[in-house]
C-alpha positions in Angstrom: 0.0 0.0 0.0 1.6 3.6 -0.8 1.7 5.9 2.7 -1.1 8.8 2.7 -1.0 11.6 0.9 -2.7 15.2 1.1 -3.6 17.7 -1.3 -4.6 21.3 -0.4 -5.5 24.5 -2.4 -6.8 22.6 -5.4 -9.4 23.4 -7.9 -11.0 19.6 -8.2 -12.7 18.7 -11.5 -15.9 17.2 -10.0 -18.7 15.0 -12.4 -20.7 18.4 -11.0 -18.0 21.4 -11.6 -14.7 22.5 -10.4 -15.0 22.7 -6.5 -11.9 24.5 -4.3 -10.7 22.4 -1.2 -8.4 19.5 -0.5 -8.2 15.5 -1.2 -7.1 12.9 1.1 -5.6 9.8 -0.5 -4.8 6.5 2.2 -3.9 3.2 0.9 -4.4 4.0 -3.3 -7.7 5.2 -3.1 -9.2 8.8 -2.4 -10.2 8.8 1.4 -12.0 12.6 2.0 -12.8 15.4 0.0 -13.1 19.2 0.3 -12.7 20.3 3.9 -11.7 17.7 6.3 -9.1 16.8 9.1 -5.6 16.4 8.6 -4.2 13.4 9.8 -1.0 13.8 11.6 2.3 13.6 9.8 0.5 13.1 6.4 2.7 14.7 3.6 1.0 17.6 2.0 1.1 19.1 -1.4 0.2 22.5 -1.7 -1.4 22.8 -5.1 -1.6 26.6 -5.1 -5.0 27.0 -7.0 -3.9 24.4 -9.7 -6.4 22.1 -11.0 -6.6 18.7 -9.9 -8.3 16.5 -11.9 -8.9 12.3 -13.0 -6.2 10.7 -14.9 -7.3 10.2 -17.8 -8.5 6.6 -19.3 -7.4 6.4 -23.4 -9.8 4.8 -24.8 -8.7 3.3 -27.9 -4.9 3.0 -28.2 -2.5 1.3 -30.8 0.6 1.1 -28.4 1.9 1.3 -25.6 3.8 4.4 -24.7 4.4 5.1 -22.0 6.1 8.2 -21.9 3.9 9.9 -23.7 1.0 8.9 -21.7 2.4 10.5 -18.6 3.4 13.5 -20.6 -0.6 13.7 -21.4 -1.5 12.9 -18.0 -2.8 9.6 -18.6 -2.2 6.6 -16.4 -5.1 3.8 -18.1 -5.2 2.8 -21.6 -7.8 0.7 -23.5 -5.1 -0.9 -25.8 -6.6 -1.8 -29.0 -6.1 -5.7 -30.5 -4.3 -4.8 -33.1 -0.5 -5.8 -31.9 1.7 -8.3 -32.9 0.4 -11.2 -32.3 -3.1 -9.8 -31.8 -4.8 -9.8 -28.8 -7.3 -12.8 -29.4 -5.4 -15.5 -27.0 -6.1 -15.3 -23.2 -2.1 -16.3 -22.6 -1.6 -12.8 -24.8 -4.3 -10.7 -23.3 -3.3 -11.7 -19.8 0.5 -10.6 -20.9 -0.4 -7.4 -22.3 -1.8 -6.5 -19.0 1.2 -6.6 -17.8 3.3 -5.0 -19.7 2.9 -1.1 -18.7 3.2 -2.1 -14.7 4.1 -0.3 -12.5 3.4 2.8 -14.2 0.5 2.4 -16.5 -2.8 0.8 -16.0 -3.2 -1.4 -19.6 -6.4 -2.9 -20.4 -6.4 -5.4 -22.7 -9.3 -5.1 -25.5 -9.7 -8.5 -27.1 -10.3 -9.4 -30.6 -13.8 -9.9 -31.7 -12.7 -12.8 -34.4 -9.8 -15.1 -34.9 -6.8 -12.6 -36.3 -9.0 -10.0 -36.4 -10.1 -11.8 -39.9 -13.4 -11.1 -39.5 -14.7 -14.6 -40.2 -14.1 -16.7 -36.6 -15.3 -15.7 -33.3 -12.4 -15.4 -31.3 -12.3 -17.2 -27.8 -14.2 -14.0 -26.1 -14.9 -15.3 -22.9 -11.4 -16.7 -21.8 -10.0 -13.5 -23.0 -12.9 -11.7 -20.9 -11.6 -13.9 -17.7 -8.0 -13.3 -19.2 -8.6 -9.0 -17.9 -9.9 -8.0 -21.7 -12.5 -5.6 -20.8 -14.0 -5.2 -24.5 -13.9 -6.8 -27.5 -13.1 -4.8 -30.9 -13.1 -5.5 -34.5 -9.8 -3.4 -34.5 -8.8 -1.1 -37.6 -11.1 -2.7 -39.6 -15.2 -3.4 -40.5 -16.7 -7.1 -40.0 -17.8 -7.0 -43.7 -20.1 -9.9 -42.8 -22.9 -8.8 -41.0 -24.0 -12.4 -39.5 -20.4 -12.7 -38.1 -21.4 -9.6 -36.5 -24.2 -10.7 -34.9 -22.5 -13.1 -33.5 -20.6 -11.1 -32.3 -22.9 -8.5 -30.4 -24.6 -11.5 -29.7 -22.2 -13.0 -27.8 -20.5 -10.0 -26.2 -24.0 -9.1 -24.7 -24.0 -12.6 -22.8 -20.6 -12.1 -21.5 -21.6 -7.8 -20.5 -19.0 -6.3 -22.1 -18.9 -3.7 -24.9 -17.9 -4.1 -28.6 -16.1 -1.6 -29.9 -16.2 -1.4 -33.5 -14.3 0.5 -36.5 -17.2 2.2 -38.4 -16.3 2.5 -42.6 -17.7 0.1 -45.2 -14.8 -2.4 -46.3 -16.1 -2.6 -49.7 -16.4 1.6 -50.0 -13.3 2.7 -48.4 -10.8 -0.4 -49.4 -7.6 1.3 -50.6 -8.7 4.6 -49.8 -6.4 7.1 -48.9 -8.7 10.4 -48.5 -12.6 11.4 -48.4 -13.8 11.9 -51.4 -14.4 16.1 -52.4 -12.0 18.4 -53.9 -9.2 17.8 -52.0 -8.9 14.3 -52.7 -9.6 15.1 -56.4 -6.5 17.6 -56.5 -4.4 15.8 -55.1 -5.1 12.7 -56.9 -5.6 10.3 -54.0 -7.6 7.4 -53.7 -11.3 8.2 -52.2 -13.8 6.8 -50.7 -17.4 9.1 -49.8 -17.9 9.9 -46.4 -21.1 7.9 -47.1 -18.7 4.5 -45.7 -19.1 5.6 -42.4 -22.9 5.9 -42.1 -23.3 2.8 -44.2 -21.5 1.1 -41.4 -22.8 2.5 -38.3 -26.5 2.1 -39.8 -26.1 -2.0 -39.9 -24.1 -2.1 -36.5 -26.8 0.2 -35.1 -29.3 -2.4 -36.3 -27.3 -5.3 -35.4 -26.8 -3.8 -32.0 -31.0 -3.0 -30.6 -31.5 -6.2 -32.5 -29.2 -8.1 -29.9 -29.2 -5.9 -26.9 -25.6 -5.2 -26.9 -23.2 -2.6 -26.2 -21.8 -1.0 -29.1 -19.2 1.8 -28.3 -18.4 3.4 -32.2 -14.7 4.2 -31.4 -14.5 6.6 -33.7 -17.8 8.5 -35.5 -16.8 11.8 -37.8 -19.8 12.3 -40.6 -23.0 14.8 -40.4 -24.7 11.6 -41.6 -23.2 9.1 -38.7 -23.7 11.8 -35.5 -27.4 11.5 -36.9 -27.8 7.6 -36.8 -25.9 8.0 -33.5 -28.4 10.7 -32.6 -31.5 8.6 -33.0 -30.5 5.5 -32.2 -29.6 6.8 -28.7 -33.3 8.0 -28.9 -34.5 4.7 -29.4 -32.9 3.3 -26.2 -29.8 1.5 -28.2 -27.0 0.9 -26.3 -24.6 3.2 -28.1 -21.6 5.2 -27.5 -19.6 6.8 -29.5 -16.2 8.7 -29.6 -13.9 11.0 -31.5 -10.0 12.3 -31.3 -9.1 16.1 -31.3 -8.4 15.9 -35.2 -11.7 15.2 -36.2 -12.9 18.0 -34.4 -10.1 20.5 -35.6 -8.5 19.8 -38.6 -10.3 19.3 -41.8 -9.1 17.6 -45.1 -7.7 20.9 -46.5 -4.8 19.4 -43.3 -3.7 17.5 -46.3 -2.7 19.4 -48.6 0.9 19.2 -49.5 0.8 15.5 -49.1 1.3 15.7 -45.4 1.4 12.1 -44.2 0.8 12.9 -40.6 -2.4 13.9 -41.6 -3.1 10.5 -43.0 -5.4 9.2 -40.6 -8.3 6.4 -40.5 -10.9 7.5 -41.0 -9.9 10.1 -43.1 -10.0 14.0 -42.1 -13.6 15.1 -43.6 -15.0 18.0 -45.0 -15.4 21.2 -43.5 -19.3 20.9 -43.2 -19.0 17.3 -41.3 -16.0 18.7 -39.1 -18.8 21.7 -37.9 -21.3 18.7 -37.5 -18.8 17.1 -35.0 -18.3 20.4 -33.0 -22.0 20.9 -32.7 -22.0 16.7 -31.6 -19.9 17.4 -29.4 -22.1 20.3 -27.6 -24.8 18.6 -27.7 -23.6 15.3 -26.1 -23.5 12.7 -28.8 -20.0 12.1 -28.6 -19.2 10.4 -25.6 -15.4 9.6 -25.4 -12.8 11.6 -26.7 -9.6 10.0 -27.4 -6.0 10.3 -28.2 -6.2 7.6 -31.1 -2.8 7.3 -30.5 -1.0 5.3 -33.0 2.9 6.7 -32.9 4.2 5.8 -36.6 8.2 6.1 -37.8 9.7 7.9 -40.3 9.9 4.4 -42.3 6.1 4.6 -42.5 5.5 8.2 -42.7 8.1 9.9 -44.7 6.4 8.2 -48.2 4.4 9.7 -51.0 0.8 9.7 -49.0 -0.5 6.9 -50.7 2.0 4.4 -49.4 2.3 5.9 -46.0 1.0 4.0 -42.7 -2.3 6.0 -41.6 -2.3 7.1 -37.7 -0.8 9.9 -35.6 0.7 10.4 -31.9 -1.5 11.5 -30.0 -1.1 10.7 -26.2 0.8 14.0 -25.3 -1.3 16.3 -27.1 -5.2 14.9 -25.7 -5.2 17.2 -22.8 -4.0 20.0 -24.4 -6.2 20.2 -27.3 -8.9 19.3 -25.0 -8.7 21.7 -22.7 -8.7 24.3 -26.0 -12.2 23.0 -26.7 -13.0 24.5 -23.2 -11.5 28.1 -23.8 -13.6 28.1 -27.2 -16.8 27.7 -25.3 -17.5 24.3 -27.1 -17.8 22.3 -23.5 -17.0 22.8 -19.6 -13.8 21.6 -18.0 -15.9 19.0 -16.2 -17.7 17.6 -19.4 -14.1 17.1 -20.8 -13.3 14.8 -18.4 -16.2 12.9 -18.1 -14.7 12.5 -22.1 -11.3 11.9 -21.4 -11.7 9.6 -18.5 -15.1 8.4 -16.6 -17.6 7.8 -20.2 -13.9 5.9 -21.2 -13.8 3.9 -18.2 -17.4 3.0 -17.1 -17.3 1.9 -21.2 -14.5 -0.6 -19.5 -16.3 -1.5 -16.9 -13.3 0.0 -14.6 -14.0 2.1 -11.6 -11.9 4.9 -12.0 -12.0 8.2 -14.1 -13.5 10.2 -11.6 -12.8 12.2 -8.2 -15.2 10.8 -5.4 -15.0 9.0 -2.2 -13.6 5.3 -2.4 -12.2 5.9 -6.2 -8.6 4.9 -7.2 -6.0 8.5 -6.8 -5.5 8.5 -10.2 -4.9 12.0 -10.4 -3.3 14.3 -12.8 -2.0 18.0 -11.6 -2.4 20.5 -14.4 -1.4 24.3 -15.3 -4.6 25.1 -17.5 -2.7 28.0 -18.9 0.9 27.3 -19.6 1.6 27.8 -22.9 3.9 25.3 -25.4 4.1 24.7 -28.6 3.4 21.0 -30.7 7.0 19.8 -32.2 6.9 16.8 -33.8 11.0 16.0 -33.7 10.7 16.9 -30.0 7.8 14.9 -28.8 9.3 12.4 -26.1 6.9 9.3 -27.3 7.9 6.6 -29.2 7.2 8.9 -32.7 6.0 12.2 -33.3 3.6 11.8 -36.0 1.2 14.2 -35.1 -1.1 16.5 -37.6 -0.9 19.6 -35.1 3.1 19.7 -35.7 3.7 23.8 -34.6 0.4 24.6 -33.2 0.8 27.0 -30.3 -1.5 25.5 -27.2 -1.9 26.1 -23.5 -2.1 23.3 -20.7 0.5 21.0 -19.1 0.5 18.5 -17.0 2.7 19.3 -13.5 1.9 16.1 -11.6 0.3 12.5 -12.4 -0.2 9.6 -9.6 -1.5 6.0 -10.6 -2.9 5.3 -7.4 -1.3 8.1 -5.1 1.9 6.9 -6.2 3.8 9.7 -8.1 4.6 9.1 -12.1 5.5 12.6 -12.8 
């Protein structure tokens, strides 16, 4: 067990709205909040008016980095099957649990089928008992929609979520790009923004059919947010997320033939980028993510076309969060019910949020310390990130995984 710890003077990002006080952390988990008794010879940090906030819980990532996480502040991944060998063996779930202790929480999600092939159920329940605390269909689509029933079928017996990849393998298969003027100009490969809704509109279906948990990992079209939109009406159990360069960037972020702004799905149009700002005020979105998928200069520095899709985007989550809340799109404590308790109750972990008997994940921030994104100076394992020289403010000052200090 670590010793008690106290923290005084602290602006604490409550599900409810930033409340001033203290926090007392005793044996990993948060003990008292706001005004209470000081134990004798408890170490105290004086927190000077910063904010004190929950670590956040990545939804949704390609590798494990470590570094970068605790530059972003985060201390619990959802780590994505997609690794080599993929995660649809309970021997290599239960090791990639492992792997980030003691200084990152890893939680495994499993493979939906066999290799992520999209044809074989993968052994869901010994992975389940293995730690994986989802099940994915990983960068790609189940193209065959009674293997995905299965699937939903399946995952709703065992109670976990499915987390699926939503573009139509037949549209978007060796797409590059969305298709519009950009794409055309550039010459690159295209598939319509139409892939996505095609997609979520059969999972959707699929998923009130079954009953199951369907968490869209990542949803970026005017058409999907609307699918999204009613089928939440409906009473389907459906989530759905988004990473910082949906929201920001739109596909003019390619022009030049900038590979770190090859991403999947593509960057949209300037009209669905507007339709995920106004999702994300009005609540559809759920969890916003990091997406974090650190590529080398062996994958990215190649015409666009041949270039690995993905960008680094553990250390820049918080910041670029934390922007949304100076531009008036959302309040500091609907961004962390984003970055970290919709991403862990989606989990099924108890964390992600400040309250009595939680784990002291915590992360100590200066909301207003400004930096600047440089990709050659990023401390991850790559810097492949589409906001490469955007000015931003907010830093992370301290981090604990369970009142233990990372940073």
């Amino acid at each position: 067990m670590t010793p008690p710890l106290a923290f005084t003077n602290a602006r604490l990002v409550m599900p409810d709205g930033v409340r001033r006080g203290g926090l007392l952390v005793r044996d990993e988990m948060i003990e008292a909040i706001g005004t209470f008794d000081m134990p004798g010879g408890v170490p105290v940090i004086d927190l000077g008016g910063a904010l004190l906030a929950p670590a956040i819980v990545d939804l949704g990532v390609f590798a494990v980095d470590m570094a970068a996480c605790h530059a972003g502040g985060i201390v619990r991944i959802g780590l994505m099957p997609d690794q080599s060998p993929v995660l649809d063996d309970p021997g290599i779930v239960q090791r990639a649990a492992l792997i980030g202790r003691p200084g990152l929480w890893i939680h495994p999600i499993a493979a939906a089928t066999r290799g992520l092939a999209g044809a074989d159920l993968a052994e869901m329940a010994i992975c389940r008992e293995a730690g994986a605390r989802a099940v994915a269909t990983g960068r790609g689509w189940i193209g065959d929609a009674a293997v995905m029933r299965k699937v939903l079928g399946y995952a709703r017996d065992l109670d976990i979520a499915v987390i699926a990849h939503a573009e139509d393998g037949g549209l978007a298969a060796g797409a590059v790009a969305t298709e519009g003027e950009t794409a055309t100009r550039l010459g690159l490969a295209a598939a319509p923004g139409l892939a996505e809704a095609l997609a979520i509109a059969r999972d959707l279906m699929l998923a009130e059919e079954t009953g199951a948990r369907l968490h869209l990992r990542q949803v970026t079209t005017a058409r999907g947010f609307d699918l999204v939109r009613a089928a939440k009406r409906r009473g389907v159990a459906v989530t759905c997320g988004i990473t910082p360069a949906h929201l920001l960037l739109s596909e003019i972020a390619m022009t030049d033939f900038r590979t770190f702004a090859h991403l999947s799905p593509p960057l949209r149009g300037e009209e669905d980028r507007q339709a995920a700002l106004a999702a994300l005020r009005d609540g559809t979105i759920d969890v916003l993510g990091s997406g974090h998928d650190p590529r080398g200069p062996e994958e990215k520095r190649l015409p666009f076309a041949d270039s690995a899709p993905g960008m680094a985007g553990a250390e820049t989550l918080l910041a670029l969060g934390l922007g949304l809340v100076r531009d008036d799109y959302l309040t500091i404590e609907r961004l962390f019910a984003l970055l970290a308790t919709q991403p862990a109750r989606i989990l099924g972990v108890d964390a992600g949020v400040i309250a009595i008997g939680a784990p002291a994940d915590l992360v100590v921030i200066d909301a207003d310390a400004p930096w600047q994104i440089v990709a050659d100076t990023m401390i991850g394992i790559a810097g492949n990130t589409p906001f490469d020289g955007l000015p931003v403010q907010g830093k992370v000052t301290q981090l604990f995984k369970g009142g233990t200090r990372l940073r």
